[in-house]
N, C-alpha and C positions, 0 to 999 in steps of 0.2 A: 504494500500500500504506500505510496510514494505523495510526498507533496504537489498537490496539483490534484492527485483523485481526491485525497480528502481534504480537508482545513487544515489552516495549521496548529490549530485547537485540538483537533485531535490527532493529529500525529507528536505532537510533544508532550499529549494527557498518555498517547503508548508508551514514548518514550519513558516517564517518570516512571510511571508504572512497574513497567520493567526492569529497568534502571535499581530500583525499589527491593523486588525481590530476586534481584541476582543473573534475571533472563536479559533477551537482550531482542532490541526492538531493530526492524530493518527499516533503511530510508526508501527504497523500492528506487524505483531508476531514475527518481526526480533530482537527486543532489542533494546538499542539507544547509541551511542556512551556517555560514562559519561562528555564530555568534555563538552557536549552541555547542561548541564543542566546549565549551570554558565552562568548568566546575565551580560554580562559586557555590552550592548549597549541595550535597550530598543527597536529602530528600528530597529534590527539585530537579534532577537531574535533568537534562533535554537533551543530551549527545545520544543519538542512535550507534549501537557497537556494534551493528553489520550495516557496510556502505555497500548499496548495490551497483553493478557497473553493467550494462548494457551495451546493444548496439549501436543506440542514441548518444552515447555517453554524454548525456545531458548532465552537469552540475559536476562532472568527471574532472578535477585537480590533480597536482601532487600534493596539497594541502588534506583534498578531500580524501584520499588514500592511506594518510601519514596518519589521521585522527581516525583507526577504527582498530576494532579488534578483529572483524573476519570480512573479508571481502568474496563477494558474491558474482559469480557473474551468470546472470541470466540469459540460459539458452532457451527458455523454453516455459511457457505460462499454462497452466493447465486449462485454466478459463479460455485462453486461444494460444494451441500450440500452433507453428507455424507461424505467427502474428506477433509484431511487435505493439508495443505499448504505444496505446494513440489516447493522448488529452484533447477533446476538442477547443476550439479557439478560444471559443465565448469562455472556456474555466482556467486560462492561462493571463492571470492578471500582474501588476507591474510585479510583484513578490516575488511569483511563481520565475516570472521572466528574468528577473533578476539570480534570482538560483540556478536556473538550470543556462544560464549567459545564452536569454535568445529577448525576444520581440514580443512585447504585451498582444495579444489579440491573434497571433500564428500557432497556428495547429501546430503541435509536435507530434511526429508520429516515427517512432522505431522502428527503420526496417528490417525484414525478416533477419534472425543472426546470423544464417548460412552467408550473407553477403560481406560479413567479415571473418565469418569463423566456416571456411568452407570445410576444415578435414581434423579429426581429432591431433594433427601434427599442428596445426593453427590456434586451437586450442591449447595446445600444450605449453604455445609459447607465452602466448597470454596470461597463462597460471604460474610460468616463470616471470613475466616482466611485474606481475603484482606483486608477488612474493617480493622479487628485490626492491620494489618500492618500500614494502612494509613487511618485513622480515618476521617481526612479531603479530604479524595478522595472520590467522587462518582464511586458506584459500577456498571457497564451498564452487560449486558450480549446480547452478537449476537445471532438472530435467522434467520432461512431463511424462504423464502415467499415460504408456502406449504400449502396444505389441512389438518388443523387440529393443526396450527401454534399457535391460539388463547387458544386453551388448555392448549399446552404447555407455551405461554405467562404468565397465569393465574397462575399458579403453579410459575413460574419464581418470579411473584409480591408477592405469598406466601410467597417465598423462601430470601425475602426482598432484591430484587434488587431494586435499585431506577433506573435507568434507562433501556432498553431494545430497542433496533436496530430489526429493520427487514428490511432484505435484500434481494433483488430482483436479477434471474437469470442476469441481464443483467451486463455486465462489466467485471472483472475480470484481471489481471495481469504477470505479466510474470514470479509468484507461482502456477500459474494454471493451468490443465491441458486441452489440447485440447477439449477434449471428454466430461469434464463438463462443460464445457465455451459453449459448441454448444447443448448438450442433454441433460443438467439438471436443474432443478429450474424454480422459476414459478413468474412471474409479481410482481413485489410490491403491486402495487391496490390491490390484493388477499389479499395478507397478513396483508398490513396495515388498510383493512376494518375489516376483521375477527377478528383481535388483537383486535383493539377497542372498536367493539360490544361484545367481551369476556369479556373487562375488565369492561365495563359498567356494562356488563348486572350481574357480581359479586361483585360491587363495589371496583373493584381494581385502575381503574382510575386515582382516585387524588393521589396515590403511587407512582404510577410510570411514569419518562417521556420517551413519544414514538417519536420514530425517524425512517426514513426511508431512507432508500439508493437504489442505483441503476440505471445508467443511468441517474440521474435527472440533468438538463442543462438550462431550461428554466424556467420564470417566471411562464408560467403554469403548468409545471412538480409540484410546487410548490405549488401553489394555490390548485392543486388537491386532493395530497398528504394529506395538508392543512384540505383541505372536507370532507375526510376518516378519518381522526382521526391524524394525527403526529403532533405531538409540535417539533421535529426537525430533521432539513434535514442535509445530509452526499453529496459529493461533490466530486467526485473523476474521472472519466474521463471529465471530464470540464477544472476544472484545469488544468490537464496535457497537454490539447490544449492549452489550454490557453497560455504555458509555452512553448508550440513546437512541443508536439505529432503531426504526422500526418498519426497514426492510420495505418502502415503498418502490423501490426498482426506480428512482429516479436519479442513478448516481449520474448518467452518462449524460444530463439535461440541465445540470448545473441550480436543482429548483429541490435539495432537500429540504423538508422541510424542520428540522430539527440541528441542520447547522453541521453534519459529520461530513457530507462529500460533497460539500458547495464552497464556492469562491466566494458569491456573493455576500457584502458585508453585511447586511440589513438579516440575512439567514445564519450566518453566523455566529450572531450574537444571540441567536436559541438554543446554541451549545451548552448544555447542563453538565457537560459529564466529569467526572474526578479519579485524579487516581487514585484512590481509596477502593472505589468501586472494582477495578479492575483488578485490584491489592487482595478483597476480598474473594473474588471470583476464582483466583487460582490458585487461594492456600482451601478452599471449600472442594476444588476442584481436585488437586492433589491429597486430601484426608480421603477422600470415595476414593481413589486408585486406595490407595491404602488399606483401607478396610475391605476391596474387592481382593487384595494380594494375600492378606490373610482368611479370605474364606478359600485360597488354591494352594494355602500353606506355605508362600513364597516369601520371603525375608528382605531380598533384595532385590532390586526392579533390574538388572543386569542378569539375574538367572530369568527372569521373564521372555528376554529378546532369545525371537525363534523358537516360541516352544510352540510348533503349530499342534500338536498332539493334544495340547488342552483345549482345541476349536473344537464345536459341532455343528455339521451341516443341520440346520433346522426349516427343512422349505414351509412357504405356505398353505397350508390346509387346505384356503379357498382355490389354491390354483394348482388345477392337479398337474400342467403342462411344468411346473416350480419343479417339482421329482424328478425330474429326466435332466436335472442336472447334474453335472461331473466336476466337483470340487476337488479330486486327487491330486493334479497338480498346482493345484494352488496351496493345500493346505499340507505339500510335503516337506518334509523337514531337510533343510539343506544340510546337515552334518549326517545324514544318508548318503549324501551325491560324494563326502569327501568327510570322514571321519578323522574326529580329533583334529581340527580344523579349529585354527584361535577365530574367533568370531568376536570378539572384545573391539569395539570400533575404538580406533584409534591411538592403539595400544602400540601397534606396529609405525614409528613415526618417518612420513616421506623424505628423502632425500635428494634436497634440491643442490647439494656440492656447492652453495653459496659461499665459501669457503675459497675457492677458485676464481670466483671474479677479481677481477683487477682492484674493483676499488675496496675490497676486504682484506688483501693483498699487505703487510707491513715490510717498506722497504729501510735497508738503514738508511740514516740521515748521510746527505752529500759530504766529501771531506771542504774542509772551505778550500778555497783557492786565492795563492798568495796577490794582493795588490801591484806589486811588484813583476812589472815583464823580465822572463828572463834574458838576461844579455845573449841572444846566440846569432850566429852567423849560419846562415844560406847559401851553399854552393850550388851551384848545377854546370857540368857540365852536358853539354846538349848542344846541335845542329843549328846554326842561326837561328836560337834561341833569345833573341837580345831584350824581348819586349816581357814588362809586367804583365799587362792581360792576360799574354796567351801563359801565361801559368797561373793566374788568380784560378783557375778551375782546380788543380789538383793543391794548391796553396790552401784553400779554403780545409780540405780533408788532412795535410799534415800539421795545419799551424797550431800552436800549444792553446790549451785553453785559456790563460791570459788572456794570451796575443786575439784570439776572436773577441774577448770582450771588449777591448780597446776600440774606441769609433776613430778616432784620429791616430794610426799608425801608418807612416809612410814607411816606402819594402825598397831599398838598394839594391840593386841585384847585379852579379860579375856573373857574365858566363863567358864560357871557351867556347868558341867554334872551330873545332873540326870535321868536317866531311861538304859533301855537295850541297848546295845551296838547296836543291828539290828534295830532301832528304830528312827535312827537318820538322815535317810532320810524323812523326815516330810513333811508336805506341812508348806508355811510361815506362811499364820494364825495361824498355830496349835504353832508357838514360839512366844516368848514375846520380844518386841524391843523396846527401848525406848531411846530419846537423852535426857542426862542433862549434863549439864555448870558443870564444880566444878573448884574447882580451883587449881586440878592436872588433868589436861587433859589426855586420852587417845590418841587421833590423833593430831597429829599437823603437820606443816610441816617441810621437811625437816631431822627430824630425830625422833625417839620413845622417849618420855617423857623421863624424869628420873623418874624411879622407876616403867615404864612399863614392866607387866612381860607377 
């Protein structure tokens, strides 16, 4: 949810929130105001600690990179995969335009990712260029919950992302377009089991940690998710209820009425919401997981992930056509595919060799070099050799480091000529050079010896 679909009331009511108890709010692909990275009150928090980076790379700094804890980068929205994030005009006001460094009143619209990120080797470098921006930020990248998602996951944990979102059709904002909010993308459950058993069944697992989004609102949403494989859950129309949404489908029209996903000032100021409210909603939220963990005897919410054997297929009664479905592979346990298998997301930590860059790199300090040119003399003999120029070329490569640093050194030079006149373009080896000290200098600075001829 990025600034621009909602207010900025409630994107810094998430912020605190979270901020609050420990979670960590994402700026979605709007950018984030820089003001808000500054801590002045601990309760009050406004820094969102996942910056998102898109295609648009709208609101996209070194600044904005340097102030986050995990960088995201979205390939993929479950509300419209395939689709980039489109603000329409009229919800892009001077604020919004200022954040994201465009034009009050111009659509922004993200195009498809494939248009920068054609091949997971494109990818991969982009989860290198952020990492070295922000070393201590974790790298996540978005996928959507599709047929064949798992693959792609796979190559992603290649590609050393440490983290990885799969996101589910349901939800979506008022950057999203009708048509893919209602006909496109496909269940979390899909995605987040297939992920799994991909990562299992290659040992990618303990690399990377899996998260899922999408509609989730309940303690069992959670618990389920849990059973398919996710170490962490994303939380976003919940919230917004939570804070006062009341889900009228008017994000993408700029006309909510209660102030969450409108620009408009005069609507904005019907913003009720607190973070208290959201405060509450997720410690009520996490006591039910709790209390659901000990009615399955489970102690710790890390033996929960992947234990699809605690699922049951339950169809519905009224639809007899519900029975003739085949949950086997959905609800099979990936430490079947590849036994004794660390499944501990991100336990096994990526190696980016950041170690190797130049600029990590500690060289010793230069030795100084003396003020002082040394007194030496310049021989050459060489073929009607007489002129400075045509030796300032290889002069420049033997002269002492002094001697280059001096701007006003004028060069004396004695040469012998023996041989033919056409002969005197040689190669260097085929002349003879040599420095010696004496103690009538040839070069010095400043001006030609006495008695330089």
């Amino acid at each position: 949810m990025s600034f621009g679909s909602i207010s900025l009331e409630a994107h810094t009511t998430l912020a605190k929130a979270m901020n609050r108890v420990g979670g960590k709010s994402n700026t979605g692909e709007g950018g984030e105001d820089a003001e808000r990275w500054a801590v002045r009150d601990p309760l009050n928090n406004q820094r969102s600690a996942i910056k998102q980076v898109a295609s648009g790379r709208f609101g996209v700094t070194a600044a904005y990179l340097a102030n986050a804890d995990e960088l995201q980068i979205k390939m993929a929205q479950g509300a419209k995969p395939g689709e980039g994030g489109e603000l329409p005009g009229h919800k892009v006001s001077i604020e919004i335009a200022k954040t994201r460094h465009s034009v009050p009143g111009v659509g922004l619209i993200s195009p498809p990712p494939h248009h920068d990120i054609y091949s997971i080797e494109d990818l991969a470098e982009l989860i290198y260029d952020l990492k070295c921006s922000n070393p201590k930020a974790r790298v996540s990248v978005k996928l959507v919950s599709e047929v064949g998602v798992g693959i792609v996951a796979a190559g992603v944990a290649k590609g050393k992302a440490e983290h990885i979102t799969i996101s589910g059709h349901d939800g979506g904002t008022g950057a999203s377009s009708w048509t893919g909010i209602k006909g496109a993308g496909l269940p979390w459950e899909l995605g987040i089991s297939e992920t799994h058993q991909v990562l299992v069944a290659n040992d990618l697992r303990s690399r990377v940690v899996l998260q899922c989004d999408g509609q989730i609102r309940t303690a069992f949403d959670v618990l389920v998710a849990a059973m398919l494989g996710a170490d962490e859950f994303g939380f976003s129309t919940a919230p917004l209820i939570v804070l006062g949404c009341i889900m009228m489908r008017k994000c993408h029209l700029n006309t909510c009425p209660v102030g969450v996903a409108t620009q408009d000032p005069e609507l904005r100021k019907k913003f009720e919401g607190k973070p208290e409210y959201l405060v509450n909603y997720l410690f009520l939220l996490a006591e039910e997981i709790r209390q659901e963990m000990a009615k399955l005897g489970i102690k710790k919410f890390q033996n929960l992930i992947g234990r699809t054997e605690l699922l049951r297929f339950k169809p519905d009664s009224q639809n007899p056509k519900a029975g003739l479905l085949d949950y086997t592979m959905i609800l099979c346990n990936a430490l079947s595919l590849r036994p004794e298998t660390n499944i501990i997301g991100g336990s096994v930590p990526q190696d980016f060799q950041l170690d190797n860059r130049l600029d990590n790199k500690s060289y010793p300090p230069p030795k100084p070099y003396s003020t002082a040119i040394p007194r030496t003399r310049l021989r050459c003999r060489s073929p009607s050799l007489t002129s400075t120029a045509r030796l300032a070329p290889l002069l420049a490569i033997i002269s002492p480091p002094g001697l280059a640093r001096m701007g006003s050194t004028k060069i004396s030079l004695k040469s012998t000529s023996k041989g033919r006149p056409d002969s005197r373009f040689v190669c260097f080896s085929q002349r003879e050079w040599w420095w010696s000290s004496r103690a009538t200098p040839m070069i010095t600075s400043g001006k030609a010896s006495p008695g330089a001829k």
